[in-house]
N, C-alpha and C positions, 0 to 999 in steps of 0.2 A: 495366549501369545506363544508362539510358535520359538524356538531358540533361536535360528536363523534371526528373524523378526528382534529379538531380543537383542541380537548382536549390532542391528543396524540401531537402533535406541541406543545403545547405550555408546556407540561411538561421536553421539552428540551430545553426551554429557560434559560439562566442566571435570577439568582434570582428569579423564580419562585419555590417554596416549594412544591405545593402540587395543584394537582388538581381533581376534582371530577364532572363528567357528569351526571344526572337522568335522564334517557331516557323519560323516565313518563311524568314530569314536565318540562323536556326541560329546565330544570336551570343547568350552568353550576359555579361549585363552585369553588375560585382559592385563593389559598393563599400567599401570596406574598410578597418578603423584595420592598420595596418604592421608599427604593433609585438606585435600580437595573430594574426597572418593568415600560416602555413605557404602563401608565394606556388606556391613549388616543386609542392607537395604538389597545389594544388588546381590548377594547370596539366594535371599529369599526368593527373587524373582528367577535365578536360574534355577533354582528346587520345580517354583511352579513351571515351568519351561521343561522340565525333564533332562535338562545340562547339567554333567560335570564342568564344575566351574575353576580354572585353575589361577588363582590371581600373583601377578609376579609386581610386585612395587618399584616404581621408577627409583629410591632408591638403592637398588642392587647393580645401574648402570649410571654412567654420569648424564644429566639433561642435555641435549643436545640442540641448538637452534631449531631442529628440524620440528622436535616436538615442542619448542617450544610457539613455532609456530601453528602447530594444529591445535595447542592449549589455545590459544589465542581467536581460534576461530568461532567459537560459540559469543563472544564479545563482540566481536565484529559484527555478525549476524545480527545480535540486539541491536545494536546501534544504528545500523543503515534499519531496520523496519524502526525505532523511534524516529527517526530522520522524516520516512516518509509518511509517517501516522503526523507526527509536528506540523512539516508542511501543508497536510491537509487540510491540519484543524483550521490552522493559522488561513488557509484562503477562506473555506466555509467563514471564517469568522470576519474576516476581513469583507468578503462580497456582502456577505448573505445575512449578515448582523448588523442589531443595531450597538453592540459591544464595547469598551471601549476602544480604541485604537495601540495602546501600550497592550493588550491581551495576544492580538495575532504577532506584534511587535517581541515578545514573550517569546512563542512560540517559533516563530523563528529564528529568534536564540537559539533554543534547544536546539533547532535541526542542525544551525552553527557548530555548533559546540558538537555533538554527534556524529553528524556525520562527516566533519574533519579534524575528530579525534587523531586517528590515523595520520591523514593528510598532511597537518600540520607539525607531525614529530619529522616527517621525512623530508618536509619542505626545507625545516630546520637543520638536520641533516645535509641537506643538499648546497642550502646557503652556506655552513659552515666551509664547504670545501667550494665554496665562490663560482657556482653556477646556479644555474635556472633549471627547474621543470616543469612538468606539467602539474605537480600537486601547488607547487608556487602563484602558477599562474591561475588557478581554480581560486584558492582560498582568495587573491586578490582579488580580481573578477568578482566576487561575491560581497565581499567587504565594499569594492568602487559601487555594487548596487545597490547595497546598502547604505553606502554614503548619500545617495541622490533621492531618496527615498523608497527604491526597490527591493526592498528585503528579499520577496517571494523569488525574485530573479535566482540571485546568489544562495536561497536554499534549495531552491531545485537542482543548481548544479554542485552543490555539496551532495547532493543524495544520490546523484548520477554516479558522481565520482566515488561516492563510499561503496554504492553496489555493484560498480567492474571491481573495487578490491577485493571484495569478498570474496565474487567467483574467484578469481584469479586466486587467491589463497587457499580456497576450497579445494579446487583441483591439483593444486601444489601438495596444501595438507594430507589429501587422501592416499598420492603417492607414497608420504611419505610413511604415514601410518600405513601402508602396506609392505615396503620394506620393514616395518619393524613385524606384521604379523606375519611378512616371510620367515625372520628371522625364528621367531616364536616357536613356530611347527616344526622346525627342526631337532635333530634328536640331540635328547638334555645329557644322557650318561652314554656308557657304552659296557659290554661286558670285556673284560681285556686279562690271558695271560699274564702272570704275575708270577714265579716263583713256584710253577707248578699249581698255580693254584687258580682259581677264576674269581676277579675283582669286577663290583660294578663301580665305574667312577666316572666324574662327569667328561664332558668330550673335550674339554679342552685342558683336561691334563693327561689326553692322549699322547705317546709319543712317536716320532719315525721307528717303524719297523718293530711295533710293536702289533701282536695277532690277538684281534677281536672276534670275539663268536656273533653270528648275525643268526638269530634263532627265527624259523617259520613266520611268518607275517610283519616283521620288525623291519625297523629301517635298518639301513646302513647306517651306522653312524660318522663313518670318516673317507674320504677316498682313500682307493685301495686297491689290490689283489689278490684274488683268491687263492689260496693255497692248499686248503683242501675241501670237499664237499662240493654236490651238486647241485642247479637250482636254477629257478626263471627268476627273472626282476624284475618288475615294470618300471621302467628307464624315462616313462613319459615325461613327467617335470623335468629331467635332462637334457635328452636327446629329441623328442617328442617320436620318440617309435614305437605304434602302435600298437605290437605285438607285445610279449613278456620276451626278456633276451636271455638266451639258455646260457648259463655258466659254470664253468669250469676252473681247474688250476690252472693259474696264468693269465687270465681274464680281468677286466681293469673293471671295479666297481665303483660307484659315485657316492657321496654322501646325499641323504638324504630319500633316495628312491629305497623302495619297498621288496622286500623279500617275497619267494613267491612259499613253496613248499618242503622244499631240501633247507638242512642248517648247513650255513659255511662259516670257514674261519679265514679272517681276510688280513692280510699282512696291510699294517698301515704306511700309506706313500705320500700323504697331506696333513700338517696340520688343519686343524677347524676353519682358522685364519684367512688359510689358503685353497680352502676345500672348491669345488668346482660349485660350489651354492653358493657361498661366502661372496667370490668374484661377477655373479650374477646377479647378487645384491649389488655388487659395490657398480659394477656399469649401468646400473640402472641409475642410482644415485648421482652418479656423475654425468651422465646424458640430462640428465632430468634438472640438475644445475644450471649445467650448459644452455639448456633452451629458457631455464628461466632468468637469463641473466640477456638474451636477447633480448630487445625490445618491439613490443609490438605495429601494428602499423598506428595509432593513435600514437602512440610516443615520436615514431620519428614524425610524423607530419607536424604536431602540436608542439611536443615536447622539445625540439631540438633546435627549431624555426620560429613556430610561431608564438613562446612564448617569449624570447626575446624580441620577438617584434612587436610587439603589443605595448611591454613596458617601454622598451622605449619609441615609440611612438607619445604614449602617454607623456613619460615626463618631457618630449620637448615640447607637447602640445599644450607644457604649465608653462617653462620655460620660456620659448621663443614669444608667446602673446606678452609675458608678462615684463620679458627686456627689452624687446625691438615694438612690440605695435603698440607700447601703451595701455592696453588692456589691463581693468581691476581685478583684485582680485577676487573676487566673489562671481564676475563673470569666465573667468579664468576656470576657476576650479568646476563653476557647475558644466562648460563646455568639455572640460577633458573628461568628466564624470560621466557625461555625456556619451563622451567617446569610446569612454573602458566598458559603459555597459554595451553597446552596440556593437565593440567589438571581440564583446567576451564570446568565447568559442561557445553557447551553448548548442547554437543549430550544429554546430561543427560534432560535438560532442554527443548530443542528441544522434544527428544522421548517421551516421554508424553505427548503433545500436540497433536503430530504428530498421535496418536492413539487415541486421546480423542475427537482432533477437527474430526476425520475420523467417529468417531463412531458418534457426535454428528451431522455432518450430513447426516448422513444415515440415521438416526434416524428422523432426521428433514425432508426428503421427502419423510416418511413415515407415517407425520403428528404427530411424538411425539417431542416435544423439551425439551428438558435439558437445564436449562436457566448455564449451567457451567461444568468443568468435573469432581469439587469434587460429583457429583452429582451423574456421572455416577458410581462414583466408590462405592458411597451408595447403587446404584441399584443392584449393582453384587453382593452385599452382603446380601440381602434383604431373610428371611425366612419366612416370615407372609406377606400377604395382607390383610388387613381391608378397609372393603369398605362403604363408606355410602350411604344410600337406594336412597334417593329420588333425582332424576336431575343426580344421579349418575349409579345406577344397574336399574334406572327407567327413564322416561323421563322428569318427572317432570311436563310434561301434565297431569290432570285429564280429563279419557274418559267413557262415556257409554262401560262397560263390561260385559250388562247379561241385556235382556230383558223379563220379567215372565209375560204375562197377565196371569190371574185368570181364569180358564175355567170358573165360576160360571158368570163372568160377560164378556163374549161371545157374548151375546144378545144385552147389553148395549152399547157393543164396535162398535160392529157393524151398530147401529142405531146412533151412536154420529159423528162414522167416518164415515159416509158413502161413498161411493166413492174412500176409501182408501185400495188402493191393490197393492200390491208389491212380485209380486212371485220370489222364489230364483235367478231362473234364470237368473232374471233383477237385479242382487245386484249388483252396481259399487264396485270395489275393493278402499280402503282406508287405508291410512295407519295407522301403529298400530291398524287394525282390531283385536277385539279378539270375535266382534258377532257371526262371521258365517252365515252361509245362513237366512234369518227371514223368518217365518212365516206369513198370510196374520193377522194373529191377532196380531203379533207382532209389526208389520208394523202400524197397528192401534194405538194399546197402544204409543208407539213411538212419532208418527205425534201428539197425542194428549196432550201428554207431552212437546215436542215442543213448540204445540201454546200456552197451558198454560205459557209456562216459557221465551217466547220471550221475551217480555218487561224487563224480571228481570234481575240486573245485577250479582247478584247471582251468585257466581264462579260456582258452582254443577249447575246452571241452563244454564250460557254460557256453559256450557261443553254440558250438552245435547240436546243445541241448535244446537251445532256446530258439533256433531256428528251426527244428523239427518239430516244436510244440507250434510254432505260429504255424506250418504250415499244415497242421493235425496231422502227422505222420502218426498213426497206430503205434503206441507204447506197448513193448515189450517186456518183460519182465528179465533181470538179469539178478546171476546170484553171483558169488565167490569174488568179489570184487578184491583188484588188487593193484595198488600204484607202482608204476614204474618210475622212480625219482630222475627224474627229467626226461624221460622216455618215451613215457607213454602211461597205458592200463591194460590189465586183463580183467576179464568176467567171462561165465558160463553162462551160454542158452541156448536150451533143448539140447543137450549134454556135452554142446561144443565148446573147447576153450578158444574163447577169441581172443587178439590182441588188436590193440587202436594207439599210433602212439607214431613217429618218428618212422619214415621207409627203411631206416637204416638199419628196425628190427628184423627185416624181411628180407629173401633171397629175391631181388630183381633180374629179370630179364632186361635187354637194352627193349625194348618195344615201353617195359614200366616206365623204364628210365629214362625214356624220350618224351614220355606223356608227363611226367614230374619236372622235367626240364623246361617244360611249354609253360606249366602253370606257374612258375617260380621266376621264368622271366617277364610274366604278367605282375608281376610284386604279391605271389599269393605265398601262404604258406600251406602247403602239401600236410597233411594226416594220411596212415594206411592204415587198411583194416583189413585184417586174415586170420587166419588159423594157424598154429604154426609158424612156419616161416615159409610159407603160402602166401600170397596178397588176394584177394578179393576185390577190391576196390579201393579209388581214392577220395578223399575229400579236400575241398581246399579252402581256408580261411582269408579272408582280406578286411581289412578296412572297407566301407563303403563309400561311392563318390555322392557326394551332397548330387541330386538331379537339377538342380539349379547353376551348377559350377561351371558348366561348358559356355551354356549361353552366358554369363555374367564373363567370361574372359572376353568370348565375342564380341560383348556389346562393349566393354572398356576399351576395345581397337576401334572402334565405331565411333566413338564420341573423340578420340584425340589420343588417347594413353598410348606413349609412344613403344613402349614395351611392359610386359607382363612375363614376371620371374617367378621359379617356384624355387625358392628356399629350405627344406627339411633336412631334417637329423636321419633319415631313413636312407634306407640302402642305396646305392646307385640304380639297381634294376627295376625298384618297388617307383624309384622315383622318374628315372626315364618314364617306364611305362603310362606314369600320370599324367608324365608332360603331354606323351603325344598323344595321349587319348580328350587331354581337354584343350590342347590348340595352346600352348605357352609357348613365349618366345626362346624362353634358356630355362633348365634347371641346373642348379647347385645342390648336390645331396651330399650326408654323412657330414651333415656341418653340427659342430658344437654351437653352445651360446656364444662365445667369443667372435666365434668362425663367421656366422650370422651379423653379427653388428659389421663387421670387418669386409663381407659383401654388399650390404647396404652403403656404406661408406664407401664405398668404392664404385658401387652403379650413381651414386649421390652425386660425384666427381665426373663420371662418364656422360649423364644424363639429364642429371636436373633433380630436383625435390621426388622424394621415392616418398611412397606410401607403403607400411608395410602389412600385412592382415597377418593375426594369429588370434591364437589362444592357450599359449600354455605360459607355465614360469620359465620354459628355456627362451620362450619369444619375449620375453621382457626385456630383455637389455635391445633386441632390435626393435621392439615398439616404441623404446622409447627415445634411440639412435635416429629413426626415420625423421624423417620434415613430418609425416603424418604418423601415428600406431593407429591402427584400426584392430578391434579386439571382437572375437565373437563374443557378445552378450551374456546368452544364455548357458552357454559351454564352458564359456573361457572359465579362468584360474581368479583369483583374489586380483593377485600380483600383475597378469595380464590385464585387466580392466583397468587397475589404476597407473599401472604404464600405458597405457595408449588413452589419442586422445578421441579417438569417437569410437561405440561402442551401436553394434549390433546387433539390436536386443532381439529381435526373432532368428540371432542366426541364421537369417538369409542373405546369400553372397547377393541376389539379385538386386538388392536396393541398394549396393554400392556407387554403380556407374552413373544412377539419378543423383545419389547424394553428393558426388564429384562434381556433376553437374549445375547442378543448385547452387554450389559453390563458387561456382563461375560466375552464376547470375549474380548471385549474393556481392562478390565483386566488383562485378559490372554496374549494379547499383550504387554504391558507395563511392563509387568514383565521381559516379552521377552528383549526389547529393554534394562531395566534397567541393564541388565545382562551382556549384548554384550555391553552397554556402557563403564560401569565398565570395563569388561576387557580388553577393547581395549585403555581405558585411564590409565590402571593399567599399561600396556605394553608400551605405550608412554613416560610413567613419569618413567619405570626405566631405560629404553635410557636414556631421557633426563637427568638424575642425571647422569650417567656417560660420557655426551658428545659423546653419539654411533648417536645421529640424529641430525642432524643439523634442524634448525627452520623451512625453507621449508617445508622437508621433514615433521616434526612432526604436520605444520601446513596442508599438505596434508593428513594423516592419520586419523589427527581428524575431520576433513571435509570428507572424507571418510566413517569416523564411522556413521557421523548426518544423511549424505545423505541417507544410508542402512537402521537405524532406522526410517526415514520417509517413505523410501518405504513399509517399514513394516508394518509402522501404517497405509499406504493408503490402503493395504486389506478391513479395513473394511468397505472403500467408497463400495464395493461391496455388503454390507449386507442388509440386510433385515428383518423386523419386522413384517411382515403380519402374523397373527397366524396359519394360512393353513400353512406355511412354518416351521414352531414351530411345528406344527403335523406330517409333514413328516417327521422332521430332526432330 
């Protein structure tokens, strides 16, 4: 068992809260109630797994509703599968036996009892503050069938109704154990001036304006600014910017992002509290509230209407026979019995499923999932797509995108590389190429830049390590290797000292400096390579665009979406340029987390239900602010997956505009069935008040009605999301 593997296991354990895997570090983080949690047990298995295992006991913070609802969800889970195991036996036994009749009678207790454990606490609830819902209206409905002799009736719809709570808890619970394995990953101490001296202490007895050392590879512990030392960050989880961001004195750093290879020491400007991480948990948490405090469309149609109409319908259907027409009671009661079973919403309750679970898997082996189907019904209403740039409309790899030797330095190139030749013909194909065939000088420059930057671990210099290996550029040997702390590198070959590293090492001509200016308004980042303070040539680094991302904007204008927004943390020019190269209607760049929910919200207001697409922890508070989160799958972040609600497991943007699509039908069906439910229960229930259908019969009818609306909702097993199919259709 794999650790990853290991971590999804044990977040289905009883009394386990929250868990959290770093791939990086191979530590796996668990948070855990004590008196519920075999420590022993789960030690042993992270040994066999190859994880550092670090366990922090729920109590060191107070229980929170949150977890105590995701405690809560392995309970759940048993109960609705007793539910549906009870059910079954109980019909098997009931049809297909010669058994006694108290045995399925039995049985259908259990599923009673089971699966509106739940149901029945909230019902209670609900009546205490003197209304109706729809768990009220279930348990009765089941109870009225089982008064008339229909047990099986009212345990199917307890089992119905315990397995939308489940999901629906499921997907709640997962967000929220991923706020807490946000929280987790975060950094525990900090190193901090003291009295001339260097204290390590934890971060939240950090204080204002207190100077922290951030040593090579570490996080940030607190926001902040630098004040002295130089050095890249990778700002992703913040900003979501691609690149490492070069820092300096005076420069604003964030908690939680990563150091690159200079130590700084960072004047602290945030408590922990109020850290720019901190605030990204807590908008997620409060979005994520907010939409679970909305109600679904099953609640308003059932819950708000039609279980008031049911009850009382029933009780004047005891009343009014039994004061004004004379009517016994024994006919009284089995006619209103009558009545509550015919008119219990099962078709009603059934058909929506019946079209939701249909679309949700179609959808699902199409590689889109919809973790629910209030989801779907958010998709079908969707006018705006917003999308964020990087990991998302991009790949979130930085690659070599444009190689420029200098014709001036031809000569140079050619005597340093000797031996290096690569004519087009021989270019392996690679993917996310965006070189093109190279030149024999290119191929030089290239290989040269290479060996220079082997050694470095340098994000911009693995990139054009690793771009020169896919494309077998001839490896050069390079010696005296030497870092320029945020600069660049030198190395010697074939007795020349080269430098690769930042233009700003090198004396440029306006001719360099117009060719640097070209690729930088393209969103690239610019490397030089020369000799001296000579330049030789350029290279340029960017993010790649997914090959998928053009056509998937086009085809979202094609089906209806009435705008398509690009949302990123990234520069204004990196993000212009993406706009107009893949056809968006607006970009918004250099947005914070904040900044991001705060445009969504506001195209929300302009336009209609937004959908938003990411994949990072900065896109979390807008995936979870949208009507829709849409989250790359296989990319995305922990925290991104379980803030949004449908997820992208090939990371292809192409199956977006089908699964938008689906959603509509998905729709379009449900309305279908709502419709034909209605009236086939309208027509039941006025038999049944005047005694024209006996119970059989009525119970045939409405069993009739369920069966049609699920065949109906199985059409969309047939569907399909692939955007080719969106263009013809």
């Amino acid at each position: 068992m794999t650790a990853q593997q290991l971590a999804t296991q044990l977040r289905a354990r009883p009394g386990v809260i929250s868990v959290h895997y770093d791939e990086r570090e191979r530590v796996l983080t668990l948070r855990y109630d004590g008196g519920r949690v075999d420590v022993t047990a789960i030690e042993a298995l992270a040994r066999r797994a190859g994880a550092t295992l670090r366990m922090l006991p729920a109590e060191s913070r107070p229980l929170t509703p949150e977890d105590a609802e995701l405690a809560a969800l392995p309970w759940m889970i048993r109960l609705t599968a007793l539910t549906l195991i009870t059910v079954i036996a109980g019909w098997i036994i009931e049809d297909f036996t010669a058994l006694p009749g108290w045995i399925a009678w039995t049985l259908y207790a259990v599923a009673y009892a089971s699966g509106g454990f739940y149901s029945i606490q909230e019902a209670w609830d609900t009546l205490k503050q003197r209304q109706f819902d729809v768990n009220f209206l279930m348990i009765v409905a089941a109870v009225g069938a089982a008064v008339v002799g229909q047990p099986r009736e009212g345990a199917i719809l307890m089992f119905l109704f315990s397995l939308s709570g489940t999901l629906e808890t499921y997907a709640m619970g997962r967000t929220h154990a991923s706020i807490r394995a946000l929280l987790d990953m975060t950094p525990r101490e900090a190193e901090v001036y003291r009295d001339d001296t260097l204290l390590r202490v934890p971060v939240e007895d950090l204080r204002l304006d207190e100077i922290v050392l951030v040593r090579p590879g570490a996080q940030v512990p607190a926001d902040g600014v630098v004040v002295r030392g130089e050095s890249a960050l990778n700002e992703s989880s913040i900003t979501g910017e691609s690149m490492p961001v070069e820092k300096r004195p005076g420069a604003r750093v964030f908690a939680g992002t990563i150091n690159g290879q200079g130590a700084l020491d960072v004047r602290v400007t945030a408590t922990v509290e109020n850290s720019t991480l901190s605030r990204i948990v807590q908008v997620v948490r409060e979005a994520r509230e907010q939409k679970a405090k909305s109600q679904d469309f099953t609640d308003r149609v059932i819950g708000q209407y039609y279980a008031y109409a049911v009850v009382g319908i029933t009780l004047l259907a005891i009343i009014i026979p039994l004061t004004f027409l004379g009517w016994d009671l024994g006919t009284t009661l089995y006619r209103a019995m009558t009545l509550m079973v015919v008119a219990s919403p099962c078709a009603l309750v059934i058909s929506i499923p019946a079209a939701l679970l249909s679309a949700l898997a179609a959808s699902a082996r199409g590689g889109v999932l919809f973790k629910g189907g209030r989801y779907l019904e958010a998709a079908a209403q969707v006018n705006v797509v917003a999308f964020d740039k990087t990991g998302t409309l991009t790949t979130g790899r930085p690659g070599v995108v444009a190689v420029v030797p200098l014709s001036s330095a031809a000569e140079d190139l050619a005597v340093v590389a000797a031996g290096v030749e690569l004519p087009a013909h021989e270019m392996p194909p690679v993917p996310d190429d965006m070189l093109g065939p190279m030149t024999s000088e290119q191929a030089r420059l290239f290989s040269l830049a290479a060996a220079v930057e082997r050694p470095s671990e340098h994000p911009l210099a693995r990139a054009i390590v690793r771009g020169a290996d896919e494309r077998g550029v001839p490896v050069i040997v390079a010696t005296g290797f030497e870092s320029l702390t945020g600069s660049g590198a030198m190395a010697t070959i074939n007795g020349r000292r080269l430098t690769i590293g930042r233009p700003m090492l090198f004396d440029l001509t306006p001719e360099v400096e117009a060719q640097i200016a070209a690729q930088q308004e393209q969103g690239r980042t610019v490397v030089a390579l020369g000799s001296g303070r000579v330049v030789w040539g350029l290279i340029a680094v960017a993010d790649t665009v997914r090959p998928e991302a053009a056509a998937a904007v086009a085809t979202l204008k094609r089906i209806g979406i009435e705008r398509v927004v690009l949302l990123t943390g990234d520069n204004r020019q990196v993000a212009d340029a993406m706009g107009r190269a893949l056809g968006v209607d607006e970009v918004r760049a250099e947005l914070l987390p904040h900044e991001k929910v705060e445009a969504v919200r506001e195209l929300q207001q302009r336009y209609g239900p937004v959908a938003m697409v990411g994949d990072g922890i900065n896109d979390a508070p807008a995936l979870a602010s949208a009507a829709l989160g849409v989250a790359m799958g296989a990319a995305g972040t922990d925290v991104a997956l379980e803030s949004a609600d449908v997820l992208l497991m090939g990371d292809d943007l192409s199956r977006l505009p089908g699964a938008l699509r689906l959603a509509r039908r998905a729709r379009s069906i449900v309305r279908q069935n709502l419709a034909f439910a209605f009236a086939v229960m309208a027509t039941l229930m006025v038999f049944a008040l005047f005694g024209a259908i006996p119970l059989p019969l009525g119970v045939v009818g409405h069993e009739g009605s369920t069966l049609i609306v699920v065949a109906n909702g199985l059409r969309l097993l047939a569907g399909t999301i692939h955007y080719s199919d969106v263009q013809n259709g």
